[in-house]
ZABAGU-87045 format. One record per atom (N, C-alpha, C): residue number from 0; residue in three letters; chain; atom name; x, y, z. Coordinates in steps of 0.05 Angstrom, whole numbers, plus 5000, padded with zeros to 4 digits. Layout:
N
NODE   resi   resn   chain   name     px     py     pz
NODE    NUM    Ala       A     CA      X      Y      Z
...
***
This chain:
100
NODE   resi   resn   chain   name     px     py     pz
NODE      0    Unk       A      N   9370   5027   3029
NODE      0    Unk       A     CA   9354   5047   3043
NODE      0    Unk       A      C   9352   5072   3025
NODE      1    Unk       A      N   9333   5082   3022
NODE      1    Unk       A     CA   9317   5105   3004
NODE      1    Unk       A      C   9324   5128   3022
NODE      2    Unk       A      N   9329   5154   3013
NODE      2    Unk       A     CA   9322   5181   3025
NODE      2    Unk       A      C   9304   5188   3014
NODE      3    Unk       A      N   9280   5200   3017
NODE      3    Unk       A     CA   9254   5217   3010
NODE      3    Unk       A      C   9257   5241   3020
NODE      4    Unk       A      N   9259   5264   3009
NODE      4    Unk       A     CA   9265   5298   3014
NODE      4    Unk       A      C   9234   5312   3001
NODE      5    Unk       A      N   9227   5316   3024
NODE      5    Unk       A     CA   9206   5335   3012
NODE      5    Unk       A      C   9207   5360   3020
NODE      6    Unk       A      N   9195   5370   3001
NODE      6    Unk       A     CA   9200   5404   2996
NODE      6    Unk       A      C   9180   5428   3006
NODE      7    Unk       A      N   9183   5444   3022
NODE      7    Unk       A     CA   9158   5465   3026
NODE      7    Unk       A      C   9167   5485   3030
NODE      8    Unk       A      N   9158   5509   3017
NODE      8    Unk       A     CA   9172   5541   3015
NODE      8    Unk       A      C   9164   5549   3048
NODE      9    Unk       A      N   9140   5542   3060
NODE      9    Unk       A     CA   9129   5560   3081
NODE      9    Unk       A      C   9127   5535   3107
NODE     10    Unk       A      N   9130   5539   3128
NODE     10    Unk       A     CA   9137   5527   3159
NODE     10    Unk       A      C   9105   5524   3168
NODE     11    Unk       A      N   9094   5501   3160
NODE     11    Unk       A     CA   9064   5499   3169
NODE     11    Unk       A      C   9072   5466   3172
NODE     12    Unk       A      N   9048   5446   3187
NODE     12    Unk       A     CA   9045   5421   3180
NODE     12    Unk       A      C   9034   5417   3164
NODE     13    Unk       A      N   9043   5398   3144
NODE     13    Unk       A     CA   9027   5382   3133
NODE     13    Unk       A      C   9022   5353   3126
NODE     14    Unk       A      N   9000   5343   3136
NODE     14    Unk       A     CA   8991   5324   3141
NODE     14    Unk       A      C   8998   5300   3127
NODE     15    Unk       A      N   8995   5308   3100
NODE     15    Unk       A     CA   8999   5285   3082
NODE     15    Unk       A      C   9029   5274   3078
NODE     16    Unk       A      N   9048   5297   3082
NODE     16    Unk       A     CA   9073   5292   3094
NODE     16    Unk       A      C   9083   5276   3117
NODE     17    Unk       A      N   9065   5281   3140
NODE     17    Unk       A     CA   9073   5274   3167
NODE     17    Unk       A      C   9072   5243   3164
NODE     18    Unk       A      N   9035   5236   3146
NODE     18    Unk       A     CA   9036   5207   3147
NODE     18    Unk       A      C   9059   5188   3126
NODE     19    Unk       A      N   9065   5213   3105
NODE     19    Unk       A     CA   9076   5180   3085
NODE     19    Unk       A      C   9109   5186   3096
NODE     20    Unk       A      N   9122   5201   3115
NODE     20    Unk       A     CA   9151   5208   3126
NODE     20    Unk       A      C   9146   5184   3142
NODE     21    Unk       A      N   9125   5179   3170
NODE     21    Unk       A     CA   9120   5159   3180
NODE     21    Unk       A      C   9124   5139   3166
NODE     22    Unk       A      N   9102   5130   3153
NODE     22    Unk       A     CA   9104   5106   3129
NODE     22    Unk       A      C   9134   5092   3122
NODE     23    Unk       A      N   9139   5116   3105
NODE     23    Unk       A     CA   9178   5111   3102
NODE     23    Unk       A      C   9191   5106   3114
NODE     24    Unk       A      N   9188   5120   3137
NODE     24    Unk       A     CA   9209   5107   3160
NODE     24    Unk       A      C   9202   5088   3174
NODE     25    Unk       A      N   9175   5075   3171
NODE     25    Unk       A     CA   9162   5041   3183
NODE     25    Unk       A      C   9176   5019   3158
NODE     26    Unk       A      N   9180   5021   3145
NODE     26    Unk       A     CA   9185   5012   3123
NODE     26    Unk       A      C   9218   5001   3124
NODE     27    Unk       A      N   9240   5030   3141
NODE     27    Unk       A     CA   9262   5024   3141
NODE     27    Unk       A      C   9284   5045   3128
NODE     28    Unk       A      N   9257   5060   3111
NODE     28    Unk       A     CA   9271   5083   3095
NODE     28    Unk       A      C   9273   5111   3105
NODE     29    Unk       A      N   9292   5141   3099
NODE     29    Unk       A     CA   9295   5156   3114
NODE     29    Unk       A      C   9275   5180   3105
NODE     30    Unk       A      N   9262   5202   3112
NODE     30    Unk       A     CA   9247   5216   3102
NODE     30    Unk       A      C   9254   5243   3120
NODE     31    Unk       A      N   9262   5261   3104
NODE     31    Unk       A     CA   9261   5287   3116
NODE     31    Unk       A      C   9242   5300   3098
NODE     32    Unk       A      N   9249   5329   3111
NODE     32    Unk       A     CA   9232   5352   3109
NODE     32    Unk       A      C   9247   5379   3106
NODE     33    Unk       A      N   9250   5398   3081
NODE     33    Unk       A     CA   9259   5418   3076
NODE     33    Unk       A      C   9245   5442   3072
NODE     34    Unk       A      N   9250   5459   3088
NODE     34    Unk       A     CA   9228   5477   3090
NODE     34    Unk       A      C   9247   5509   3080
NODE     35    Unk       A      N   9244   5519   3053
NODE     35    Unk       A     CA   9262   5545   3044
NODE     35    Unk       A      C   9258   5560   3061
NODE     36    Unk       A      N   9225   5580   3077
NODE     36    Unk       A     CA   9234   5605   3090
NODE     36    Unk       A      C   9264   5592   3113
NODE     37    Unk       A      N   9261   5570   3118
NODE     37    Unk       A     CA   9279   5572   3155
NODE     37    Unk       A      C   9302   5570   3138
NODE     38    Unk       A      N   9309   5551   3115
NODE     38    Unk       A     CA   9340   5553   3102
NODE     38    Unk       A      C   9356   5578   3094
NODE     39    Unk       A      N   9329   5600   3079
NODE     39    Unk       A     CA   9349   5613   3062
NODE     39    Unk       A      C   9364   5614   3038
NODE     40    Unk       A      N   9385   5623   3039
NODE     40    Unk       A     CA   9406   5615   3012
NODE     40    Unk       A      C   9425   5593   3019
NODE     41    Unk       A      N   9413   5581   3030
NODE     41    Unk       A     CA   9422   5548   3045
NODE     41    Unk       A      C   9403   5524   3038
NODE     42    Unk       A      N   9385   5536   3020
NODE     42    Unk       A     CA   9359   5520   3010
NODE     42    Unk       A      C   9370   5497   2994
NODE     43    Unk       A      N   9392   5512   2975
NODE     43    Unk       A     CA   9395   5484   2952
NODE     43    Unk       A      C   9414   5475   2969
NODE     44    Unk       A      N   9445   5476   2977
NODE     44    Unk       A     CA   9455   5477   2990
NODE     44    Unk       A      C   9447   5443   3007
NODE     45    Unk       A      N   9435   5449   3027
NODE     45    Unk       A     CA   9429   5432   3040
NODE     45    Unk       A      C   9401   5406   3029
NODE     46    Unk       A      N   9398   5421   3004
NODE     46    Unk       A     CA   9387   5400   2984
NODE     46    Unk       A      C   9410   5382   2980
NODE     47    Unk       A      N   9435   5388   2967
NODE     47    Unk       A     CA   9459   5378   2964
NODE     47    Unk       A      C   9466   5364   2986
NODE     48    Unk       A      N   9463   5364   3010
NODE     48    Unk       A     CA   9477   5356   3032
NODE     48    Unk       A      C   9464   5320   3044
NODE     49    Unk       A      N   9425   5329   3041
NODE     49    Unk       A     CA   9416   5315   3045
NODE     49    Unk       A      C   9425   5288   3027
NODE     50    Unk       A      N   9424   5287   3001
NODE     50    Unk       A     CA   9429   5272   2981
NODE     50    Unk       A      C   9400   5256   2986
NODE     51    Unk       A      N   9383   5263   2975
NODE     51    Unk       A     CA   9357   5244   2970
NODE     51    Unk       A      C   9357   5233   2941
NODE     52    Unk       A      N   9346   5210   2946
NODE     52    Unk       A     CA   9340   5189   2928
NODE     52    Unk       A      C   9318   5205   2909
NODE     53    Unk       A      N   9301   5209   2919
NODE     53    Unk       A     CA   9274   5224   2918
NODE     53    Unk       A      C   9268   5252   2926
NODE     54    Unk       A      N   9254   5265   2915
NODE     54    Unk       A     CA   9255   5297   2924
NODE     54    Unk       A      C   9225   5297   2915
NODE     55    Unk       A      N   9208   5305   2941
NODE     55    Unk       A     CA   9174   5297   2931
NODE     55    Unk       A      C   9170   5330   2938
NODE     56    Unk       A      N   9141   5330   2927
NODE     56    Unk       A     CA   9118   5368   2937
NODE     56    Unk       A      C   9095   5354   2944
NODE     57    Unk       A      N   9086   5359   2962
NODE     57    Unk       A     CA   9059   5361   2979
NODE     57    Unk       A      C   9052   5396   2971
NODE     58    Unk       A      N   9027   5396   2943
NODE     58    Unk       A     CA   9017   5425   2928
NODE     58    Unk       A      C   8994   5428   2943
NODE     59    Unk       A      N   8993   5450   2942
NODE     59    Unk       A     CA   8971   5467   2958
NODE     59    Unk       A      C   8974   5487   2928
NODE     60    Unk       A      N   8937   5489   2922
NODE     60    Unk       A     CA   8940   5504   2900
NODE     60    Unk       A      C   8956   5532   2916
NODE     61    Unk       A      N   8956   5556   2899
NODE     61    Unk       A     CA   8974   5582   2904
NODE     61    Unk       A      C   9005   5585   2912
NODE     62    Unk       A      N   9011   5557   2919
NODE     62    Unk       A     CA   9045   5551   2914
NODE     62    Unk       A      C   9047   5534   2893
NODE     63    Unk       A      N   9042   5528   2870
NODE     63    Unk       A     CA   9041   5505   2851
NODE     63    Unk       A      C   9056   5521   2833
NODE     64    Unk       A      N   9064   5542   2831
NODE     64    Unk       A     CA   9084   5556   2815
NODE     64    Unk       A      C   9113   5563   2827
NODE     65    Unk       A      N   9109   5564   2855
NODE     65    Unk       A     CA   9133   5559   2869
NODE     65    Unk       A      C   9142   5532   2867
NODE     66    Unk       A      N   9128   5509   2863
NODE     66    Unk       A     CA   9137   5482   2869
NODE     66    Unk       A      C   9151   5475   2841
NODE     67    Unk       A      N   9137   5494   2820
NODE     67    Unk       A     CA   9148   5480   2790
NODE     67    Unk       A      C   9172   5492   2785
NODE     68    Unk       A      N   9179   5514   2796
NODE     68    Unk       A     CA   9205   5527   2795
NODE     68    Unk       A      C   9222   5518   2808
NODE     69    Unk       A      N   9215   5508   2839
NODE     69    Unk       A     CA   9233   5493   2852
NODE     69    Unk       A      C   9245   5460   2838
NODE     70    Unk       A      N   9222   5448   2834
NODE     70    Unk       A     CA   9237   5428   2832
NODE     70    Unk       A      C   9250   5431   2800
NODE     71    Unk       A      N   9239   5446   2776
NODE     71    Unk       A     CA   9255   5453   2758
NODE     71    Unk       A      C   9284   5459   2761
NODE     72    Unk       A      N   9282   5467   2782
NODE     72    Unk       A     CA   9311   5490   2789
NODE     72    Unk       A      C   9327   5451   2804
NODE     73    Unk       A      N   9319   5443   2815
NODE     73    Unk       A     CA   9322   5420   2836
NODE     73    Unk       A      C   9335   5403   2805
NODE     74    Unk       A      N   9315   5398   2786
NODE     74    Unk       A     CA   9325   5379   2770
NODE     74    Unk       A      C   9343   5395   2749
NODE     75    Unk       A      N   9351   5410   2740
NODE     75    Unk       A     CA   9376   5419   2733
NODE     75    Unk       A      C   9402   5417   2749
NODE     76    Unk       A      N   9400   5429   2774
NODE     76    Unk       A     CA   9419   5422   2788
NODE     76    Unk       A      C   9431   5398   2793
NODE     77    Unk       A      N   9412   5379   2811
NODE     77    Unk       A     CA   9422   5350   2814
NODE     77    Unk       A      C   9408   5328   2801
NODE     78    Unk       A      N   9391   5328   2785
NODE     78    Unk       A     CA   9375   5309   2767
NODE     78    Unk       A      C   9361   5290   2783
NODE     79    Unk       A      N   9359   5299   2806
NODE     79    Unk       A     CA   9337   5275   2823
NODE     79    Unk       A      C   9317   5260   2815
NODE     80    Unk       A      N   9310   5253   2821
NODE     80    Unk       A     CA   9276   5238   2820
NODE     80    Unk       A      C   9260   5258   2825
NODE     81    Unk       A      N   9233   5270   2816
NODE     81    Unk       A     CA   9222   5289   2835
NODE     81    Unk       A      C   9191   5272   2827
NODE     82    Unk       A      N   9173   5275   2849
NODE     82    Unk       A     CA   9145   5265   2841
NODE     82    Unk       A      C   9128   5281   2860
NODE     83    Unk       A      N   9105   5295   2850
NODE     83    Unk       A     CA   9088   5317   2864
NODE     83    Unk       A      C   9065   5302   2863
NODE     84    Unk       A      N   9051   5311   2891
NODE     84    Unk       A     CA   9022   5301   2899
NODE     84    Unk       A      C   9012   5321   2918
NODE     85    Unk       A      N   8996   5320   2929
NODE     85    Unk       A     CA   8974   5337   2943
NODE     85    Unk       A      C   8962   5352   2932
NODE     86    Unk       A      N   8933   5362   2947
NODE     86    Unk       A     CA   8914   5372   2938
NODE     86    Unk       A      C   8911   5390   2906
NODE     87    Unk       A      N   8934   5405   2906
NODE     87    Unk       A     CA   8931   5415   2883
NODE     87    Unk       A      C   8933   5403   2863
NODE     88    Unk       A      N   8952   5375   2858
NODE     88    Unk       A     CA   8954   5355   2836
NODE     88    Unk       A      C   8929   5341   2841
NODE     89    Unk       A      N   8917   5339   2856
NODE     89    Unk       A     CA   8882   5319   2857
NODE     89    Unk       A      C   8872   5336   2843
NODE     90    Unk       A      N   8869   5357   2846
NODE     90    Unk       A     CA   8842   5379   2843
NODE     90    Unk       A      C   8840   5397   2813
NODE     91    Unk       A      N   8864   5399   2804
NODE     91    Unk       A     CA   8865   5419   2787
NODE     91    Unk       A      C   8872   5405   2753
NODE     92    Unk       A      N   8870   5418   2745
NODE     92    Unk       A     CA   8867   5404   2713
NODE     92    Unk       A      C   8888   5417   2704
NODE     93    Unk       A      N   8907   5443   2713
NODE     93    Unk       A     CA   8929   5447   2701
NODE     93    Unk       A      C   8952   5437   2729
NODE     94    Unk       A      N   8964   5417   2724
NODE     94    Unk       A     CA   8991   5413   2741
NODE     94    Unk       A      C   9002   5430   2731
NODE     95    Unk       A      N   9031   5417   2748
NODE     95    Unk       A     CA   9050   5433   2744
NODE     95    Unk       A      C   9069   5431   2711
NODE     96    Unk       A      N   9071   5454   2710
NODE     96    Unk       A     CA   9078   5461   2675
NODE     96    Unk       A      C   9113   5463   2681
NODE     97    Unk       A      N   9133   5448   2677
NODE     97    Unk       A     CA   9157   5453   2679
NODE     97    Unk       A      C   9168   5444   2656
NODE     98    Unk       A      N   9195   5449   2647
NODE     98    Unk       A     CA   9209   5428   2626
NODE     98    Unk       A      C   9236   5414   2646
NODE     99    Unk       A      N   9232   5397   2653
NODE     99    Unk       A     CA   9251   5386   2667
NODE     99    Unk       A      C   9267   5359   2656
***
């Protein structure tokens, strides 16, 4: 069984999350949801705690520099898996620029 940890700085739904957390968990696999404003300085922390297999971003352009820091910061720390998708990775011709 897989953990999938996805990542969002700001407490909104999002959709494309809701369906593939569903998906995962039809499947058998576990999928949460980390959201930094509600954690805090409990953000990585409970990154640590979760232990995900996977650590995904659902981008919305205007957080796409928050997301490349995070998971930069994410893959120094614990070397996860990380793989980004949503709108902003469809749409935009500069992804995310990290050295990870």
């Amino acid at each position: 069984m897989a953990t999938v940890l996805f990542l969002q700085r700001d407490s909104y739904e999002v959709f494309g999350v809701m369906y593939l957390s569903a998906s995962i968990s039809q499947k058998g696999h576990r999928a949460e949801v980390l959201i930094e404003v509600e954690e805090g300085r409990n953000f990585f922390a409970r990154i640590s705690e979760i232990k995900p297999d996977i650590v995904a971003f659902s981008i919305m352009s205007g957080l796409h520099d928050w997301a490349a820091k995070t998971a930069a910061e994410v893959k120094q720390r614990f070397n996860y898996h990380i793989i980004a998708g949503g709108p902003h990775c469809t749409f935009s011709r500069n992804l995310l620029e990290w050295k990870g």
